[in-house]
N, C-alpha and C positions, 0 to 999 in steps of 0.2 A: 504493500500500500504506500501511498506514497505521500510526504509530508506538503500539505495544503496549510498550512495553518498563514504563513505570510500573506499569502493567496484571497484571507478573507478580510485584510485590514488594510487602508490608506498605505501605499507604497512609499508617504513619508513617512507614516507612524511605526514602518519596520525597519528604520534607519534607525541603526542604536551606535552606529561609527562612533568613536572617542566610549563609551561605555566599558569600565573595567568591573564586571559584576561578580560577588561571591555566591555558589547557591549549594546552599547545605544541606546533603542526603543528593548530592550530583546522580552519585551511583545508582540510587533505584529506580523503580518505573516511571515514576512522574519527571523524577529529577533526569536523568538521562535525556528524555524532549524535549524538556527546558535547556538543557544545556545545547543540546543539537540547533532550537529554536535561537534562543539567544545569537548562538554562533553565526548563524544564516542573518541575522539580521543585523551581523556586524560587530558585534560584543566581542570584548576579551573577555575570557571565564576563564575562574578558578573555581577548582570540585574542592568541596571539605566535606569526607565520609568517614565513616569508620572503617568501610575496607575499599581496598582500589576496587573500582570496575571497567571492566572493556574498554580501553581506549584512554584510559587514566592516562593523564597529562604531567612531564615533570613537578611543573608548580602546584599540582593536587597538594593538596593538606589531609596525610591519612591518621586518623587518630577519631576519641571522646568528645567530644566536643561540651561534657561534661568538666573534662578539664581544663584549668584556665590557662595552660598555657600554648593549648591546642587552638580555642577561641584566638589568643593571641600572634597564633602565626597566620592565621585564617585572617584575620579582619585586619590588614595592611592599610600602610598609605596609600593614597591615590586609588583606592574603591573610591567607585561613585555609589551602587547601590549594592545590596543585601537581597538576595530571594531565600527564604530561611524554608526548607521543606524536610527538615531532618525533624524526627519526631517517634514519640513511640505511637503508637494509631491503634494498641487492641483496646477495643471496649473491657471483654473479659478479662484480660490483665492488667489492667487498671481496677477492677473488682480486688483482685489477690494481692498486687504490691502499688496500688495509691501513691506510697510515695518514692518508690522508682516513679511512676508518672511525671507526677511532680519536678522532679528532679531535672528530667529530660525535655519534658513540655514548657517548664515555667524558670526554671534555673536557668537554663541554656538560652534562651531566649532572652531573660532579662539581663544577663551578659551580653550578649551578642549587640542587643541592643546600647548598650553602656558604651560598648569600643565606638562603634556607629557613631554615637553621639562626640566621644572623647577625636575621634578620626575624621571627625567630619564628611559623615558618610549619608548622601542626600536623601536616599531613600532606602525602603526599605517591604519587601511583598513577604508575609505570613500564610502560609498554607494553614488553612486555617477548614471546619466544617458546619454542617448544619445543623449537629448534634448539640450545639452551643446554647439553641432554643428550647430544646426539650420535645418530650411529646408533644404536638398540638393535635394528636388526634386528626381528622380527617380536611383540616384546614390547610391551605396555602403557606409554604412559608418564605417569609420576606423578610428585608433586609431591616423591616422598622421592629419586628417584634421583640421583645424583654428577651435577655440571656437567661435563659432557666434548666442550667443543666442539669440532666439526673443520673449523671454516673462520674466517679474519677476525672475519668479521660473527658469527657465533655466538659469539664469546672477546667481541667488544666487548659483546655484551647481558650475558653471564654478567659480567664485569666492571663493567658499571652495576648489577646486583642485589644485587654484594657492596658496593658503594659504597653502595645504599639500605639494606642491611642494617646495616651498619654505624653509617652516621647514627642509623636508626632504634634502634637498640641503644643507639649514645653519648648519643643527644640525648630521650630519648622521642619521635621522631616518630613515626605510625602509617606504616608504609612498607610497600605492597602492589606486587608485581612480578603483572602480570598475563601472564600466556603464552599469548598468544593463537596459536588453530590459523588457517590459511587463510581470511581473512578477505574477505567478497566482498558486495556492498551496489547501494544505487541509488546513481550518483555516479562512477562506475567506468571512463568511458568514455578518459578519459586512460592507464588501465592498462597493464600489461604480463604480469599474472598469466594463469594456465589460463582462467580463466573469461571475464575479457573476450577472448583470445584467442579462444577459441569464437564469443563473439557478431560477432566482427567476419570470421569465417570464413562465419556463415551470411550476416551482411550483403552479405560482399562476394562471394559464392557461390568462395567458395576454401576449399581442405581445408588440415584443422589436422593437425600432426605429432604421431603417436602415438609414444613410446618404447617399445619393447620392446613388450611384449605389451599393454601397456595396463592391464595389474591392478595396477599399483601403485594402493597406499588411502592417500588423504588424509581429514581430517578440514577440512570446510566449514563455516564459524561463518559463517550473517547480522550485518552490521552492529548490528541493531535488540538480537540478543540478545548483542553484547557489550557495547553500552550499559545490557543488562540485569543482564551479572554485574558491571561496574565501582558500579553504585549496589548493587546485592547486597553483593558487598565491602566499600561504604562504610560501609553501616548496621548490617553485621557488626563494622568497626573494625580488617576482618583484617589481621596482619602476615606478611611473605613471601609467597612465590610461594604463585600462585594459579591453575589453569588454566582458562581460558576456552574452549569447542568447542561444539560440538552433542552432541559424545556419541556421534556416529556415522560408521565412514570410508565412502568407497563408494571403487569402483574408477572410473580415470579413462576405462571403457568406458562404468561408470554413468554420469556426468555427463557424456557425450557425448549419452549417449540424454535423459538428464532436460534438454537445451539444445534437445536435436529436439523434445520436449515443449514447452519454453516457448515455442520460436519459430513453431512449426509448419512447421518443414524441414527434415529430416534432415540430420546434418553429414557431413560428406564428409570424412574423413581417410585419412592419409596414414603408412604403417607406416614408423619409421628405429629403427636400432640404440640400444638403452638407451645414457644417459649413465652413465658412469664414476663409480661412488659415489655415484649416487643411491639417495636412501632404498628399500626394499620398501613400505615400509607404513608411517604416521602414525595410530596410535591409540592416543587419551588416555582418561586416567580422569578423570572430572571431577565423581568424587565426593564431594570436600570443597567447591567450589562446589555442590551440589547438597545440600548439608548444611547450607548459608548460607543457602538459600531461593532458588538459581538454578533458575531453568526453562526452559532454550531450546524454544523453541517454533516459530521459523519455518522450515516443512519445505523442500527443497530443489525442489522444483518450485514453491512458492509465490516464493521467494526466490528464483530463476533468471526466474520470470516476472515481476518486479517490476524486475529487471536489463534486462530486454530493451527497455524504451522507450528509453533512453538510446544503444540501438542501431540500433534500427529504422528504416528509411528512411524519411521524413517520408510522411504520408500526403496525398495532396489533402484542401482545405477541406472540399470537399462530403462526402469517404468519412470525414474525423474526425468530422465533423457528426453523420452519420449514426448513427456508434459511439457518439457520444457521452463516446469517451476524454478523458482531463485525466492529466496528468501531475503525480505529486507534487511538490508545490515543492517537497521538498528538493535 
């Protein structure tokens, strides 16, 4: 598949020339696009991960970023901006060790942000979620409603927002909290989310756990188009939350079927009792990214089909030959 995201934004708002950007958690799925995106649109980046990945650059920064003297080789002179996307993200372990959370979500951060300030570093984008608001139950959710998280890990994100907020207020920094929905890409195959779960269900011909009825709606954002609202954002200048999605939820019966579509093999699932406070339904508004000049564009069978190589059982020589498949190097 092929990286579109410049594609859908003002061809001067993807001029990021003179830009020296730091973006933390370079290595994993999000961060990788970003870094790739960034690149394309003229950025110098520097990765600071905890372990090298693909293509790791001399000037990476591999280390904690727990520790401060890792923060400290990471956040140099002459940054202009900060994309912070390193983070712990499980709900459930946030349940068990809270303040590991803590630590990684709101420590790291509230450092990061300190050098930024001390380094005069102009801006600064928060991979941030929508988890931040709580249940709303079967309501829309928007960038105006009250932080009300109900777990660990959603207090630790709302807590790093009001820290960027804050900076951003005290210091002029441009400080953008992005809230990303369900994010799912090429790159994925080390996961634990719904979606590679799937793929590795039809891989391994075993059925995936359906909760409850299965109509719970989530909203599914492609990787390609949250690289397309963080440079949207950018060239906007916008300050605070921001949500990032496709705009659209489906039920988890849909994307059962739209994975039979991409693989070409029906998935085989397995009916168990709803979890305990799990959400109904995730559906955003993402109408003021959409007012920026966001336009998510990659549909979910297009993006489920672009997942699926990183799954597929390797094919003989002679049967790829013949395909003539190539795999994206991302």
């Amino acid at each position: 598949m092929a990286e579109p995201y410049l594609d859908r934004i003002a061809p001067s708002a993807a001029d990021l020339s003179g830009e020296h950007v730091l973006v933390t958690g370079g290595s994993g799925l999000v961060g990788r696009h970003v870094v790739a995106g960034l690149t394309k649109a003229g950025a110098q980046v520097t990765v600071a991960a905890r372990t090298a990945g693909p293509g790791a650059a001399p000037g990476d920064v591999i280390g904690d970023l727990r520790d401060p003297a890792i923060r400290d080789a990471a956040v140099t002179e002459g940054l202009t901006a900060i994309v912070h996307l390193a983070a712990y993200t499980s709900v459930l372990g946030s349940l068990r060790d809270p303040a590991l959370v803590r630590e990684v979500n709101v420590d790291v951060t509230a450092g990061l942000l300190e050098l930024a300030r001390q380094r005069g570093v102009g801006r600064f984008v928060l991979a941030s979620t929508n988890v931040v608001t709580g249940d709303v139950g079967s309501s829309v959710i928007h960038e105006g409603l009250p932080l009300r998280p109900m777990t660990p890990y959603g207090a630790t994100k709302a807590a790093a927002e009001m820290l960027l907020a804050g900076y951003a207020g005290g210091f002029g920094m441009t400080g953008c909290a992005l809230r990303l929905t369900n994010v799912y890409g090429p790159g994925m195959a080390g996961h634990d989310s719904l979606v590679a779960r799937l793929m590795r269900a039809v891989r391994d011909g075993t059925a995936i756990q359906v909760y409850g009825d299965g109509r719970q709606r989530r909203d599914l954002v492609h990787v390609d188009d949250v690289v397309a609202g963080l440079l949207v954002a950018w060239a906007a200048g916008h300050n605070g939350p921001l949500i990032i999605g496709a705009g659209r939820s489906v039920t988890v019966l849909d994307l059962i079927e739209a994975t039979g579509r991409a693989t070409g093999t029906p998935v085989r699932t397995e009916y168990v009792p709803a979890k305990p406070g799990e959400m109904p339904a995730v559906t955003v508004d993402i109408g003021l990214a959409r007012s920026l000049g966001y336009r998510p564009s990659v549909s979910l069978d297009e993006g489920l089909a672009g997942v699926w190589p990183d799954f597929r059982p390797p094919q003989p020589a002679a049967e790829a030959g013949r395909t003539g498949h190539t795999r994206d190097p991302r």
